[in-house]
C-alpha positions as CSV (number, residue, x, y, z in Angstrom):
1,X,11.4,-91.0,19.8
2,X,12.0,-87.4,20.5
3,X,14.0,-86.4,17.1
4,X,11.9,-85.0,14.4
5,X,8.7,-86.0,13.6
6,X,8.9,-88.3,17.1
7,X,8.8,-84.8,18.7
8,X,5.6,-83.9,18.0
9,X,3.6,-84.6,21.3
10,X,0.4,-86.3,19.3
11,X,3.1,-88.5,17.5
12,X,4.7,-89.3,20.9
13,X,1.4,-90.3,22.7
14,X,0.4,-92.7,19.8
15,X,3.6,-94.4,19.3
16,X,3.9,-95.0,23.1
17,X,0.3,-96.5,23.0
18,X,0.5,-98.4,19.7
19,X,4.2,-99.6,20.6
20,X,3.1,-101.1,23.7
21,X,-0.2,-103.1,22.8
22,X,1.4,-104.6,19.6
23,X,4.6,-106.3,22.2
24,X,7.2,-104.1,21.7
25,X,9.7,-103.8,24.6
26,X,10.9,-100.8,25.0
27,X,10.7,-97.0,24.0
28,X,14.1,-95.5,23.0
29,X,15.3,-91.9,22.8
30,X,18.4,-90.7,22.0
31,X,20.4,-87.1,23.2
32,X,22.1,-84.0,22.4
33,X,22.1,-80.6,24.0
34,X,23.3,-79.0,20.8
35,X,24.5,-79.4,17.3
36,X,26.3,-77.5,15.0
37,X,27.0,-76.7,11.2
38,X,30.2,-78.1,11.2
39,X,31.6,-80.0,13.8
40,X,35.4,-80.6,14.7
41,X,34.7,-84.1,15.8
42,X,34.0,-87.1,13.8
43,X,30.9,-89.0,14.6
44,X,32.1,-92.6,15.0
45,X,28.5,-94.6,14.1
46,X,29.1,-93.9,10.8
47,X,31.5,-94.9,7.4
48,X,31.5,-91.2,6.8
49,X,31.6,-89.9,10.3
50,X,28.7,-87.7,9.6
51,X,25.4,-87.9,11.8
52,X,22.5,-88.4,9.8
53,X,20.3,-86.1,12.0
54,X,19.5,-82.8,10.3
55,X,21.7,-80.0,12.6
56,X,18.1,-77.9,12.4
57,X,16.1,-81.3,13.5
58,X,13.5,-80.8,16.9
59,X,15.3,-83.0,19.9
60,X,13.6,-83.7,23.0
61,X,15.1,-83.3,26.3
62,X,15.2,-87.5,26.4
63,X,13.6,-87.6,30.3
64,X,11.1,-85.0,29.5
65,X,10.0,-86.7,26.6
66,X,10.1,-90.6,28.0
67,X,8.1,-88.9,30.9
68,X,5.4,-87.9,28.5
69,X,5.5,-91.6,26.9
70,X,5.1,-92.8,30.4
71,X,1.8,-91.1,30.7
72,X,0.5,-92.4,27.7
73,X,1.4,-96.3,28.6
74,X,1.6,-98.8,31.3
75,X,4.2,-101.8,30.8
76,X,6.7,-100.9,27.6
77,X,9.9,-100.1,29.2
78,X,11.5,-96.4,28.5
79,X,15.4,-96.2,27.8
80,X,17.7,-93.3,27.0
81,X,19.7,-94.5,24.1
82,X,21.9,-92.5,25.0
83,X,22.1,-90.1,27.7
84,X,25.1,-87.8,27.8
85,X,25.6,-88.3,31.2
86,X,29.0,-86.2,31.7
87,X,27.7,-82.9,30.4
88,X,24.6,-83.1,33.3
89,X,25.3,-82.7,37.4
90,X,24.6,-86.0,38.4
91,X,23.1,-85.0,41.7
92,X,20.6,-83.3,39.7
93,X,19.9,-86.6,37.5
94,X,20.2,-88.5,40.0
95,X,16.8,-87.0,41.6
96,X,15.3,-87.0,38.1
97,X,15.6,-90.3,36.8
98,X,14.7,-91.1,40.1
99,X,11.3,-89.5,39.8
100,X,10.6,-90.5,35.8
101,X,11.7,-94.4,37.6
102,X,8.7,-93.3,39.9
103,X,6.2,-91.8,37.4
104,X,6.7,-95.1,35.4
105,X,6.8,-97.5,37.6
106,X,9.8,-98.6,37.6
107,X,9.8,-98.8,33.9
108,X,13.3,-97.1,32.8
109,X,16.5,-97.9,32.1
110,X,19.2,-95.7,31.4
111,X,21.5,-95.7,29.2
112,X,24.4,-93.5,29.0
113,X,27.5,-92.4,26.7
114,X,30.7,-90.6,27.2
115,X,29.4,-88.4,24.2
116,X,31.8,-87.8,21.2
117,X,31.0,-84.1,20.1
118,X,34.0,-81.5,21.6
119,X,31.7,-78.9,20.1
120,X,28.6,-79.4,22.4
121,X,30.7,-80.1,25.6
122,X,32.8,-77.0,25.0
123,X,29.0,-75.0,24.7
124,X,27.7,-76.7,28.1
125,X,31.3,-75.4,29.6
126,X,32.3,-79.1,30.7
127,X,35.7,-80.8,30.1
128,X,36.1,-83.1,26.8
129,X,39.1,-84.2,28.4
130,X,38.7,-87.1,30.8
131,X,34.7,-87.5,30.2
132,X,34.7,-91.5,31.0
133,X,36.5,-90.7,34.0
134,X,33.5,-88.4,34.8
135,X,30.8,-90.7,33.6
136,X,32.2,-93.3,36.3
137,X,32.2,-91.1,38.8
138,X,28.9,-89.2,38.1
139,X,27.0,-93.0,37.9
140,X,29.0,-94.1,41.5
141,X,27.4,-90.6,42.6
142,X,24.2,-91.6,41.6
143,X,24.0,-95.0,42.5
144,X,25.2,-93.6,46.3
145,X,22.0,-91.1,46.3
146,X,19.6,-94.0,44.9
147,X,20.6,-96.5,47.5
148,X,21.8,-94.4,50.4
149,X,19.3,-92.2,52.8
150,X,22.0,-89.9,53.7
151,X,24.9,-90.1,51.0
152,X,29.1,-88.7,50.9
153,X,30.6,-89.0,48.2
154,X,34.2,-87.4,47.5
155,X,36.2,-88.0,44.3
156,X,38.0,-85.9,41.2
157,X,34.6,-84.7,39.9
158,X,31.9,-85.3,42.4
159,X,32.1,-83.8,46.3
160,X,29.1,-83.6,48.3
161,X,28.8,-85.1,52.3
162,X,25.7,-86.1,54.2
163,X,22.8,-85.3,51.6
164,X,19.5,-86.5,51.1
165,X,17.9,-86.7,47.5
166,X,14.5,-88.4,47.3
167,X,12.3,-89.7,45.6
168,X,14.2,-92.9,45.6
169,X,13.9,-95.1,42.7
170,X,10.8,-97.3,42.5
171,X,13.4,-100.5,41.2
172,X,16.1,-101.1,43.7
173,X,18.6,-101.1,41.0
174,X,18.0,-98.7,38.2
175,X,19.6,-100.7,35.4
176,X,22.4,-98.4,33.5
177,X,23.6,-99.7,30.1
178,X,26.5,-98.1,28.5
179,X,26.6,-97.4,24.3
180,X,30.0,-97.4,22.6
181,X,31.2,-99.7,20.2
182,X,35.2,-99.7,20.7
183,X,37.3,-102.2,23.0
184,X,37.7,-99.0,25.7
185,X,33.6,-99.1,25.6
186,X,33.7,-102.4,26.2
187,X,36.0,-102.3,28.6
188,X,33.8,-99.9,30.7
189,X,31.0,-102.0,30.0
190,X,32.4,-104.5,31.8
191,X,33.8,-102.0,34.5
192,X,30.7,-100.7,35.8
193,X,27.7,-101.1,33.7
194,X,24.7,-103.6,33.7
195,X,24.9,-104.3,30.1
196,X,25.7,-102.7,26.6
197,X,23.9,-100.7,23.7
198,X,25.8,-101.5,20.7
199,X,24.6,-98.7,18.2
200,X,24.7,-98.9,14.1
201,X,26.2,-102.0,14.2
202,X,27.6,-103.1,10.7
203,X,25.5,-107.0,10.6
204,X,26.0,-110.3,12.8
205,X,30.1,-110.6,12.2
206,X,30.0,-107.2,13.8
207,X,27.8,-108.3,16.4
208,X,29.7,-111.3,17.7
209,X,33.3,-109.5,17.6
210,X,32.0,-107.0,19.9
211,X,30.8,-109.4,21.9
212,X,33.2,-111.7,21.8
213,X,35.7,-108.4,23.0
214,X,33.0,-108.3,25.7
215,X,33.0,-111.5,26.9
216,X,36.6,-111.8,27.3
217,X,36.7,-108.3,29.9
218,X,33.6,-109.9,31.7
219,X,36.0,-112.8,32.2
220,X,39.0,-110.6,33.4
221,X,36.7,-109.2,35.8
222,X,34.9,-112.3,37.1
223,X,31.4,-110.9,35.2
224,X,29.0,-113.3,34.2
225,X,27.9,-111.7,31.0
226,X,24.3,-113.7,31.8
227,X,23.9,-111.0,34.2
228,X,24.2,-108.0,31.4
229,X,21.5,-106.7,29.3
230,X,22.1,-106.7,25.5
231,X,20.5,-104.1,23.0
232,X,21.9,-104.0,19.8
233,X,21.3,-101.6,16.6
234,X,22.2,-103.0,13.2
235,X,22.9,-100.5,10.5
236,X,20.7,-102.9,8.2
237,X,18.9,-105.3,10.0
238,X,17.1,-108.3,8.0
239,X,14.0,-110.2,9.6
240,X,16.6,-113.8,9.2
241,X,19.0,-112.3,11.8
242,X,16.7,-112.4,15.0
243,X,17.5,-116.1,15.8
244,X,21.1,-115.6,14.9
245,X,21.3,-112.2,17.2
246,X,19.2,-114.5,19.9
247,X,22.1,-117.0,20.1
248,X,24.8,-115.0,19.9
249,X,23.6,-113.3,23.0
250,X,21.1,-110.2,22.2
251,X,18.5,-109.6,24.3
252,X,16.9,-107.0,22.3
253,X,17.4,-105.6,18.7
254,X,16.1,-101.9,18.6
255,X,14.8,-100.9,15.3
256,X,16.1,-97.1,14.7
257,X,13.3,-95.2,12.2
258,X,11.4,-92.3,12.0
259,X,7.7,-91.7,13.2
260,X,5.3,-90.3,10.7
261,X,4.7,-86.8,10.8
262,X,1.1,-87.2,11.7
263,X,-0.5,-89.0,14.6
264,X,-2.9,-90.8,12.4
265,X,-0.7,-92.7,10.7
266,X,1.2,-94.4,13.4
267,X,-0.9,-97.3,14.1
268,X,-0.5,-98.7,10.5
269,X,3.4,-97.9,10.9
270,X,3.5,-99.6,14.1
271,X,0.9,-102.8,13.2
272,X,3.8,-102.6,9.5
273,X,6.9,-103.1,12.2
274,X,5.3,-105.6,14.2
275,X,4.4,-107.5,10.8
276,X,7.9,-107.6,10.1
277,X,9.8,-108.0,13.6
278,X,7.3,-109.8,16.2
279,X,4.3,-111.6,14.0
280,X,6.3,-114.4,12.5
């Protein structure tokens, strides 16, 4: 949601309903700040390294619009798939997924991503350099505020002592997945996250390498990959693969397409996915 059509707030509301009472698990929505005509950096979910999103294309703040969803449901989960988290001040997100973890309930997850595009961090004034360095430090940041009353935190990119930022979160631990396909994604994964969003993910072989990279960091690090969450995009999924994605670990296979453009039409496109992915 929040990319085009799934902009429109109409679309938005119905999609959340619909989504929810025919089983689906969770809401996704994706970020950037910006986008340009033409980029200097390659876009690595791709064969051609080109993103497939229009440059002129509406996109939702991703917490302004999974806020909105949340009004418009009651148990699908909300996830930001993903949230640029270096080019934000964590103190800042750290009180506002805090608040959209309290307006839904403790419905959210958030994902996050180093972010690949030098263009839009050079527009939002923040380093390209070092950006997972920063991400780690932004999410230790935030995890202190969620779990402290009065929180100090002092590192490279994050210094504040003695602060208070409530609302805390309505889960006591706001799960944070991390996207990234390479073995240094991976390898953060297993650093610090709670689980992985593999994204555009060329079929099953490409599936079980990855995780198969994954499993053997969890190892180095004495994680039990049990304990991750696992959300997977394929560039082409097929109905056959759910079983196979199932045993190789997935927990949850998100299906990336486009709304319609008008509200009306969403519950037949939602009742069509369900037909395909859960009513077998």
């Amino acid at each position: 949601m929040g990319i085009g059509s799934g902009a429109d707030p109409d679309v938005i509301a119905a999609t959340a309903r619909h989504a929810e009472d025919r089983g689906f698990a969770t809401l996704w929505c994706g970020e950037h700040v910006v986008m340009v005509d033409q980029p200097s950096s390659r876009y690595p979910y791709t064969p051609d390294g080109q993103i497939a999103v229009p440059v002129d294309a509406d996109w939702l703040d991703p917490l302004a619009c999974l806020g909105f969803a949340a009004a418009h449901s009651s148990t699908i989960r909300l996830a930001t798939g993903v949230l640029l988290l270096p080019e934000h001040n964590p103190v800042i997100m750290a009180k506002q997924v805090a608040s959209l973890d309290r307006l839904s309930k403790g419905r959210f997850t958030l994902g996050v991503g180093i972010g690949w595009s030098r263009d839009e961090f050079d527009a939002l004034g923040v380093p390209f350099s070092r950006r997972a360095e920063r991400t780690a430090a932004y999410l230790e940041a935030m995890r202190a505020l969620w779990s402290t009353e009065v929180a100090t935190v002092e590192s490279d990119f994050v210094s504040f002592r003695d602060v208070r930022v409530n609302p805390k979160p309505t889960q006591s631990h706001v799960p944070v997945i991390l996207g990234g396909n390479s073995d240094r994604a991976l390898m953060r994964v297993a650093e610090w996250s709670d689980g992985w969003y593999g994204f555009n993910l060329d079929g099953l072989d490409h599936v079980a390498d990855r995780l198969a990279t994954l499993r053997s960091y969890c190892a180095e690090r004495d994680r039990a990959m049990s304990d991750m969450r696992i959300a997977v995009a394929l560039r082409d999924p097929r109905d056959a693969e759910l079983g196979d994605l199932e045993h190789l670990g997935v927990d949850e296979l998100v299906i990336v397409e486009s709304p319609p453009d008008s509200a009306d039409a969403v519950e037949e496109w939602i009742a069509d996915l369900a037909q395909r992915w859960i009513d077998r």
